[in-house]
C-alpha positions as CSV (number, residue, x, y, z in Angstrom):
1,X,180.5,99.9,66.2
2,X,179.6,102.8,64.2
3,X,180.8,106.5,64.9
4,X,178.0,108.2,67.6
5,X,178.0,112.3,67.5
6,X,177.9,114.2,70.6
7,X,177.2,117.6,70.7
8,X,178.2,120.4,73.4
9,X,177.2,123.6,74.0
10,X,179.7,126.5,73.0
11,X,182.4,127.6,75.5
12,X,181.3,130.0,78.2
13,X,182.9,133.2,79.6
14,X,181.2,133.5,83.1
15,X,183.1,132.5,85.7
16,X,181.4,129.5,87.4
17,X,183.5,130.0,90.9
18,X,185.3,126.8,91.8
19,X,189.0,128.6,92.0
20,X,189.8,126.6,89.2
21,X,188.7,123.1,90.5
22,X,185.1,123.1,88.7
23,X,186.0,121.9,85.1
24,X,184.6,124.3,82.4
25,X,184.7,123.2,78.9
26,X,186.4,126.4,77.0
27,X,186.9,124.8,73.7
28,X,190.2,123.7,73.9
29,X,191.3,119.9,74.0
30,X,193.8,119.5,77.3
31,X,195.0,116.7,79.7
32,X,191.8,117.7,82.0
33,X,189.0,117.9,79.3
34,X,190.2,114.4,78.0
35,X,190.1,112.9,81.3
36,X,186.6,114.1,82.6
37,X,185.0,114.1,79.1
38,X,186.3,110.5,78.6
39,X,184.8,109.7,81.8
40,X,181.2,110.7,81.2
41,X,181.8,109.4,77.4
42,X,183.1,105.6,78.7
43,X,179.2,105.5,80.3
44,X,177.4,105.7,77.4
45,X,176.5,102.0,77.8
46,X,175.5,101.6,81.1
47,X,173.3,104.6,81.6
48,X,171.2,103.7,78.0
49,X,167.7,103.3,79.1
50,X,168.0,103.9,82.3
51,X,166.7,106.6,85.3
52,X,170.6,108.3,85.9
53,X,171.6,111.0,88.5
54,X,174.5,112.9,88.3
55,X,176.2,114.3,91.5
56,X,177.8,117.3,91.7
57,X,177.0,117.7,87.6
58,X,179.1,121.0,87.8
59,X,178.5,123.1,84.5
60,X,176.0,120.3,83.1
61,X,178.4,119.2,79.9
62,X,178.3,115.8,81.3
63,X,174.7,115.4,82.4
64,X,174.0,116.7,79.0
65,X,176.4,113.5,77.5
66,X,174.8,111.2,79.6
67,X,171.1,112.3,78.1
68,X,172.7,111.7,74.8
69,X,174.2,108.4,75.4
70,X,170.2,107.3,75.8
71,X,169.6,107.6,79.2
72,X,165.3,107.5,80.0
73,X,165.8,110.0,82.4
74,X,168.7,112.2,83.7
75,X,168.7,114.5,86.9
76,X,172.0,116.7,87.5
77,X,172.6,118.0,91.1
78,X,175.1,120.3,92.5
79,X,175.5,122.4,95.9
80,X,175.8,126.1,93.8
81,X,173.0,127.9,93.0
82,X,175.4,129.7,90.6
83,X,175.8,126.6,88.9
84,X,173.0,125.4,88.5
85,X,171.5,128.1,87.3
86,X,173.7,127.9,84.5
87,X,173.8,124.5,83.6
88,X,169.4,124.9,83.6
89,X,170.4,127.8,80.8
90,X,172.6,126.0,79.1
91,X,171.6,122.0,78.9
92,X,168.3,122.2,80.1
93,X,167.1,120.9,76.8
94,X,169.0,117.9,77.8
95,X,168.3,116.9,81.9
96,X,166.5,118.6,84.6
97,X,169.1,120.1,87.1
98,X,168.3,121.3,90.9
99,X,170.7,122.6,94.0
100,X,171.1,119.8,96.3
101,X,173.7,118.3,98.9
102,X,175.4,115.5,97.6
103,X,175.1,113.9,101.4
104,X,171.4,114.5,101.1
105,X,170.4,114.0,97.7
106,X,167.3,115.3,96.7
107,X,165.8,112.0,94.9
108,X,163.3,109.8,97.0
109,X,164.6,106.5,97.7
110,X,164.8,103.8,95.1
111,X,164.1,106.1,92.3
112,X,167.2,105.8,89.8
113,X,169.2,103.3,88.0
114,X,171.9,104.8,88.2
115,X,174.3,107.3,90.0
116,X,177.4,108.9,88.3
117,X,179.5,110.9,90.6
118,X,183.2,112.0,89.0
119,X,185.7,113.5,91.4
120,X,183.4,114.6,94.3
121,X,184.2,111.9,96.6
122,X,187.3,113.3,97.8
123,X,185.9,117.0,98.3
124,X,183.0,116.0,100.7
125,X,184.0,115.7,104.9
126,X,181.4,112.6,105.4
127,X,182.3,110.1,102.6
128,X,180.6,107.4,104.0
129,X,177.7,109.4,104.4
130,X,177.8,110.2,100.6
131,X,177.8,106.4,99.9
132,X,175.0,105.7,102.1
133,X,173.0,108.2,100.5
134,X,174.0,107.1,96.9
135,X,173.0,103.5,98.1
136,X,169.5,104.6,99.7
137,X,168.5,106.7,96.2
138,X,169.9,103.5,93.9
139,X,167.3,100.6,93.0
140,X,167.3,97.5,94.0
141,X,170.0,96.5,91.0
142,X,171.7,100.4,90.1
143,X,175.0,101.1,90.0
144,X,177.2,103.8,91.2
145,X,180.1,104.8,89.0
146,X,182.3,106.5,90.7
147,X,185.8,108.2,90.2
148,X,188.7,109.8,92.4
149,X,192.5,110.5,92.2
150,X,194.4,108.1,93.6
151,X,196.1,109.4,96.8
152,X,199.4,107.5,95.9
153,X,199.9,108.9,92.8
154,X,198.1,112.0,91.9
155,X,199.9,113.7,94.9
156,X,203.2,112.2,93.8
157,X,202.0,113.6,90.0
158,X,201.7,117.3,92.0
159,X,205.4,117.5,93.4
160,X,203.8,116.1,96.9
161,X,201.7,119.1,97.2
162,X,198.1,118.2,98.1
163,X,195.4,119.8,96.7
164,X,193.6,122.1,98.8
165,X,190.2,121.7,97.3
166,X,190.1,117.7,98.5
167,X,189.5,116.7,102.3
168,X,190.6,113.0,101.9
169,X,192.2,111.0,98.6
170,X,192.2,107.7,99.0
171,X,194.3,105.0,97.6
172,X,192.9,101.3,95.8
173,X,192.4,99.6,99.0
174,X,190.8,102.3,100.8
175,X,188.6,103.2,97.5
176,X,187.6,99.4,97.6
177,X,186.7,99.0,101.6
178,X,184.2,102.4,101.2
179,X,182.5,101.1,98.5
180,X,182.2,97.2,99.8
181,X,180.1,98.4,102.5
182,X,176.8,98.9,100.1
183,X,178.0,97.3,96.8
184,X,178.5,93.6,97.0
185,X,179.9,93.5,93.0
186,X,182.4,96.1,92.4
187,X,184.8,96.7,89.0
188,X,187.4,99.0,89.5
189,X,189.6,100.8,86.3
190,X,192.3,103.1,85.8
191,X,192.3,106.5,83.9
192,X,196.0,107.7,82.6
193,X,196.7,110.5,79.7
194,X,198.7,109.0,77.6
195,X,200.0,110.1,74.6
196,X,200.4,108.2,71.0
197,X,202.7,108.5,68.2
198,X,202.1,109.2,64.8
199,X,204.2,108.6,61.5
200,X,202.7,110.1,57.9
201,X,204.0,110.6,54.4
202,X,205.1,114.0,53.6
203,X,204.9,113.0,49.6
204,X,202.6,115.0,47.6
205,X,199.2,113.3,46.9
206,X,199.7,111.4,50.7
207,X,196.3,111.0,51.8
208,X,196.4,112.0,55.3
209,X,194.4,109.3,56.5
210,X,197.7,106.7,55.7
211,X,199.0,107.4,59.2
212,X,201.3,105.1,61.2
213,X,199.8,105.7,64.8
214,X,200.9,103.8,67.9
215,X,197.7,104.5,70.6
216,X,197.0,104.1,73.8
217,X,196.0,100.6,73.7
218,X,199.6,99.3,73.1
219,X,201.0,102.0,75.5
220,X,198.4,100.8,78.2
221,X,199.9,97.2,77.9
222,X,203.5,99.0,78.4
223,X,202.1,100.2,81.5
224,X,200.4,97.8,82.7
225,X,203.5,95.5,82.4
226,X,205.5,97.8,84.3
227,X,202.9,98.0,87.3
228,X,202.5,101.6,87.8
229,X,199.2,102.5,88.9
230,X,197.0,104.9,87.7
231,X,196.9,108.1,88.4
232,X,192.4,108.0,88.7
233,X,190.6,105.0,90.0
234,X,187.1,104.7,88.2
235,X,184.8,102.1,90.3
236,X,181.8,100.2,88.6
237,X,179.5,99.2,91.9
238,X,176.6,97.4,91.7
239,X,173.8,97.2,94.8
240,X,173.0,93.0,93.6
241,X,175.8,90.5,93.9
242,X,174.3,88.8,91.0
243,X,174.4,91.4,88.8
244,X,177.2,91.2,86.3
245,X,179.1,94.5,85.6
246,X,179.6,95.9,82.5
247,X,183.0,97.0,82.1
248,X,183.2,101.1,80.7
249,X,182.8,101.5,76.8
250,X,186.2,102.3,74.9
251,X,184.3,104.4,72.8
252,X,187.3,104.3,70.5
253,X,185.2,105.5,67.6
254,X,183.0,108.1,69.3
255,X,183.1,111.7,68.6
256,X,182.2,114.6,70.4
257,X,181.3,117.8,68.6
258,X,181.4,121.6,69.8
259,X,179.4,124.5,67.8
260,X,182.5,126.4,68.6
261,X,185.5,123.8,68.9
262,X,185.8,119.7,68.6
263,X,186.6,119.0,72.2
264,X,186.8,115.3,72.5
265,X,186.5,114.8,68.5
266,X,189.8,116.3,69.0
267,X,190.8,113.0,69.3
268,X,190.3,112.2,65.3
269,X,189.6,116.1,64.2
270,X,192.6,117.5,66.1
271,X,195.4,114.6,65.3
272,X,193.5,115.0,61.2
273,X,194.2,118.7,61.6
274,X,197.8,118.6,63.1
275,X,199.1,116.1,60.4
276,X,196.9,118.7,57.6
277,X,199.3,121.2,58.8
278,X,202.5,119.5,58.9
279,X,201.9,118.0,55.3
280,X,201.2,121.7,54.6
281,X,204.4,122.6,56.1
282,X,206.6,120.3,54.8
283,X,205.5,120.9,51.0
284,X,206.5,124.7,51.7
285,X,209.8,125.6,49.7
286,X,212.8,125.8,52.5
287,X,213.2,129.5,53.1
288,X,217.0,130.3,51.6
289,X,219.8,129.9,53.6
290,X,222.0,132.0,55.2
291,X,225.8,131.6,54.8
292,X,226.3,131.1,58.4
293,X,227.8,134.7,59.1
294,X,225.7,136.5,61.7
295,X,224.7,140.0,60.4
């Protein structure tokens, strides 16, 4: 699979509200960019071609992904004005955005492929009523693709503090029982950070793409093996129970690119430009030393 390019508007400095809950991309690459870009990224082959609404699209970043990934058509709804507002200004070259409830969505019934909905479930007081709606506004064969923390561990991950943005986490089996009620064919997936390991020469003339790196695939294995469950649940749903589902794209070669920062091409750019460094470092004369006498 070749390397796809997707672009990003700069980082913004208005404050969108959220308390800190709405994710705004600001052009840095952390744990939380990586896990919600990654989520709208991993969809890039199930929405190609297709009629796609994303619920509760927040800022717009990832409605804007989707329409890149080749979706036909792509509607973004979210409950603030504020918000929408902005992601119209900012993406609107990409999707067509609107206020709306997520437990009444504003789409007529039947009219879209697909629905993508990343950590919402847990902030809304009716759940099932969310589902319901998702269900009536799906087509005969869409999918839903949903994500939420799961209550076992993200909690745990917090010091057992809940967070007091979300009304009910759920755990596997709960996550499972909602969805079964609509969607007779249902994949479900994990989402962990986890971190690699790189090893480079520090010789002069190293080309820095001769790097020893021990990713995530060999680190998910570790963990699978050890049967710790992850800290997201990401659910695949689909409204036929003949329709196969397509499992999430690894997108192991993809790249995302920022006018003002690479936020997911971080990935490749930022490891590139850490190791660039380091070589740069390490071919530095050692500054003189001391002789161990403090002054």
């Amino acid at each position: 699979m070749g390397t796809k390019e997707f672009r990003l508007s700069g980082p913004i400095a208005e404050d969108l509200g959220g308390g800190g809950e709405r994710f705004v991309p600001r052009g840095s690459v952390d744990d939380t960019a990586l896990e919600h870009l990654h989520r709208y990224l991993a969809c890039s082959d199930l929405v190609r071609g297709k009629r796609v609404l994303d619920v509760a699209c927040g800022e717009g970043y990832g409605t804007a992904l989707l329409a890149q990934s080749g979706a036909s058509e792509i509607f973004g709804v979210d409950v603030s004005p504020q918000v929408v507002d902005h992601a119209v200004r900012t993406h609107g070259q990409w999707a067509t955005f609107s206020v709306g409830d997520a437990l009444n969505l504003p789409v007529g019934d039947g009219s879209v492929d697909v629905v993508v909905s990343f950590e919402t479930i847990e902030h809304l007081r009716d759940q099932r009523l969310f589902v319901s709606e998702v269900d009536r506004v799906l087509a005969r064969d869409g999918i839903f693709i949903c994500s939420t923390p799961n209550r076992d561990v993200y909690s745990y991950a917090r010091g057992g503090v809940p967070n007091p943005f979300h009304i009910e986490e759920m755990n596997l089996d709960q996550f499972r029982a909602m969805l079964a009620k609509h969607f007779p064919t249902i994949a479900f997936f994990g989402q962990e950070i986890i971190y690699g390991s790189a090893i480079w020469s520090l010789e002069d003339g190293a080309s820095s793409e001769a790097v020893s790196f021990l990713s995530n695939p060999s680190l998910s294995r570790v963990r699978k093996q050890a049967g710790r469950p992850p800290t997201y649940h990401i659910a695949v749903a689909a409204k036929s129970a003949e329709r196969a589902v397509i499992p999430p794209s690894t997108l192991s070669v993809d790249v995302l690119t920022n006018p003002v920062s690479a936020l997911l091409g971080g990935i490749a750019e930022r490891d590139s430009e850490i190791l660039r460094l380091r070589t740069e470092l390490a071919r530095r004369p050692p500054a003189p030393m001391g002789d161990g006498v403090s002054p």
